[in-house]
N, C-alpha and C positions, 0 to 999 in steps of 0.2 A: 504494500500500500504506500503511495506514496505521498508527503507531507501536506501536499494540499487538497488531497484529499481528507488527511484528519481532519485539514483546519477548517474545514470548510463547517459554518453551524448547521445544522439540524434542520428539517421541516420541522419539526417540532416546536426549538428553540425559535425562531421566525416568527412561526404563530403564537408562540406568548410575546411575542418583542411588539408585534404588532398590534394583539388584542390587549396590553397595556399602556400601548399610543394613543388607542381608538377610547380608551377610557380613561384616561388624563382628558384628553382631548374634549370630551363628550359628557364631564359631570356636570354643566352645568347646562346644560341643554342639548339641541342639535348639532351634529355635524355634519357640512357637506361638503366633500373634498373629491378629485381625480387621485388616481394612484401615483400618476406623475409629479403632481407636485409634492407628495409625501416621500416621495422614492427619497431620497437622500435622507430625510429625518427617521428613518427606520432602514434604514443602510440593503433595502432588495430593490431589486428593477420593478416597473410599471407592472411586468407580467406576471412576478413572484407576488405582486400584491391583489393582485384577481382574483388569482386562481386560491389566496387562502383567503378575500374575500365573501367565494362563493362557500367555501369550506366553514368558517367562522358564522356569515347568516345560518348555514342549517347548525350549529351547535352551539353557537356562545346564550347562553342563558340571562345572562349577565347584560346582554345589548341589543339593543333592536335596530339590525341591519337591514337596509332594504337598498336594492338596486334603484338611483331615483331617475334617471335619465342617459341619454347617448349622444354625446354630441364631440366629436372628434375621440373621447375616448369615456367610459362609464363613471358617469359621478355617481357613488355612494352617499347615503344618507345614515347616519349613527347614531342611537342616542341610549340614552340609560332605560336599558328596562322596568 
């Protein structure tokens, strides 16, 4: 195995890095962001933020994700459950 492959974090670790951005983010009301402008504040690309997106709507209990429109790329809507 080689080194960057260890280094590299986790799906796992990701989606808590993320779903504790989204909820900083989001205690005191809504959130509505693209994944592109978040990309650098939670250190994955546009695409690694979709795809655990769609994964975090169906499981985070804790937030109420909804896809809220499309326009150049999906803006998310976030908020405390």
């Amino acid at each position: 195995m080689s080194m960057s492959t260890t280094a590299q974090p986790s799906t796992e670790s990701k989606e808590h890095r993320l779903k504790r951005y989204l909820r900083e983010r989001a205690e005191d009301g809504e959130l509505y962001f693209k994944g592109k402008f978040i990309a650098d504040d939670v250190g994955m690309s546009p695409k690694e933020i979709g795809a655990l997106m769609v994964k975090l709507s169906e499981s985070a209990t804790d937030l109420e994700i909804e896809k809220w429109s499309y326009t150049s790329a999906t803006t998310w809507r976030v908020e405390p459950a």
